[in-house]
C-alpha positions as CSV (number, residue, x, y, z in Angstrom):
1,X,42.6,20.0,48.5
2,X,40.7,19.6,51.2
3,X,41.1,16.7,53.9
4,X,38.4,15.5,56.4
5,X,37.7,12.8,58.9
6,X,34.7,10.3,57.8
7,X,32.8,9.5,60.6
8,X,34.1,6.0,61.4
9,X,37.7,7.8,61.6
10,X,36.5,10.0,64.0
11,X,35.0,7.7,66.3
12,X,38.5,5.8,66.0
13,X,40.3,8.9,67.3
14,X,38.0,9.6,70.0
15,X,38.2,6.1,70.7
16,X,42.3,6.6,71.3
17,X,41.9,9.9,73.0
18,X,39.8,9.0,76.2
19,X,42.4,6.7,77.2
20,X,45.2,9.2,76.7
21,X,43.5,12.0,78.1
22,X,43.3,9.8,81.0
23,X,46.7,8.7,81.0
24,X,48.1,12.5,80.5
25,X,45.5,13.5,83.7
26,X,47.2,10.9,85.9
27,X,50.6,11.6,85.2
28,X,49.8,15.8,85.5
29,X,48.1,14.9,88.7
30,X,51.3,15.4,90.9
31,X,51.5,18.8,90.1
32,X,49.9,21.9,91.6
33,X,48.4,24.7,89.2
34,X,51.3,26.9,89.3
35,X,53.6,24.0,88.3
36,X,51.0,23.3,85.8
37,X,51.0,26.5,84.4
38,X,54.8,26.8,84.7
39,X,54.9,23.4,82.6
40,X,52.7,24.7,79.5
41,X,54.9,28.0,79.9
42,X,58.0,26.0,79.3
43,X,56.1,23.8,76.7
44,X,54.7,26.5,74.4
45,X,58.1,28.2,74.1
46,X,59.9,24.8,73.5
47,X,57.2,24.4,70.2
48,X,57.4,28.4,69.1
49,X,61.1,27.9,68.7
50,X,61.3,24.3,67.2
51,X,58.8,26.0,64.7
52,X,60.3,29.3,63.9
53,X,63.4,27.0,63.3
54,X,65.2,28.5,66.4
55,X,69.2,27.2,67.0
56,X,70.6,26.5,70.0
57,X,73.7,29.2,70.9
């Protein structure tokens, strides 16, 4: 089955994504580009384990 977006439900989530983006950008703003970096380092290990079902020791 295949699942798409008409185009009235896309508008509506690009609608809610311009203000979010602009939210996230504000509150990433205090950051420099290392901690930036260091931050989706961090992140993307968080989500491999939570979806490889990874336990805490």
């Amino acid at each position: 089955m295949e699942v798409r977006l008409t185009e009235a439900g896309y508008a509506a989530c690009e609608q809610h994504a311009v203000p979010e983006e602009a939210g996230e950008n504000a509150l990433l703003a205090v950051l420099t580009a290392a901690e930036k970096r260091t931050l989706a380092d961090l992140l993307r290990k968080l989500v491999v384990a939570a979806e490889s079902g990874a336990t805490v020791p």
